[in-house]
N, C-alpha and C positions, 0 to 999 in steps of 0.2 A: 544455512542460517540466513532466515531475511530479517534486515534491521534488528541484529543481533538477537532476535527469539529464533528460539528450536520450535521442534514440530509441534509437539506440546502446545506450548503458548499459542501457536496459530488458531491451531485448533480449538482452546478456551475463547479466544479474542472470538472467534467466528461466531462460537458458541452464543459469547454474551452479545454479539452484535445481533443476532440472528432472533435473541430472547428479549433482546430491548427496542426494535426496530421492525422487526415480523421479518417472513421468509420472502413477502412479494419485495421487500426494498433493497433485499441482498442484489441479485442482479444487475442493479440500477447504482449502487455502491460498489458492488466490481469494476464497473465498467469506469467509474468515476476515476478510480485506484489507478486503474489502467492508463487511464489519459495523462495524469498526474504523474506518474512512472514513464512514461515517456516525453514528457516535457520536461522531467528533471535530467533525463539522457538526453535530451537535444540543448539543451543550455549549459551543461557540463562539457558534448561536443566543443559546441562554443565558442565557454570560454572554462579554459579545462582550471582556472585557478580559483575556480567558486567550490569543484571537489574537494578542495580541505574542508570546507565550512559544512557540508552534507556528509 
């Protein structure tokens, strides 16, 4: 489970993102996701007392 959705949801989530936003701007929003996901793992590093809040 990421961020407490099952597979399911991801999959609906991609769905509507991909039918409200078109298929060229997926890529370019993963990679976003990605960056974002690992700057919230280097400042959890950190400072590990921000992980309650996340």
């Amino acid at each position: 489970m990421i961020l407490g959705l099952g597979p399911w949801e991801l999959i609906l989530l991609g769905v509507l993102f991909s039918a409200v936003f078109g298929l060229k701007r997926l890529p370019d929003a993963a990679r976003e996701l990605g960056r974002l996901h690992g700057l919230s793992q280097r400042i959890k590093r950190k400072f590990p007392w921000v992980s309650r809040f996340f």
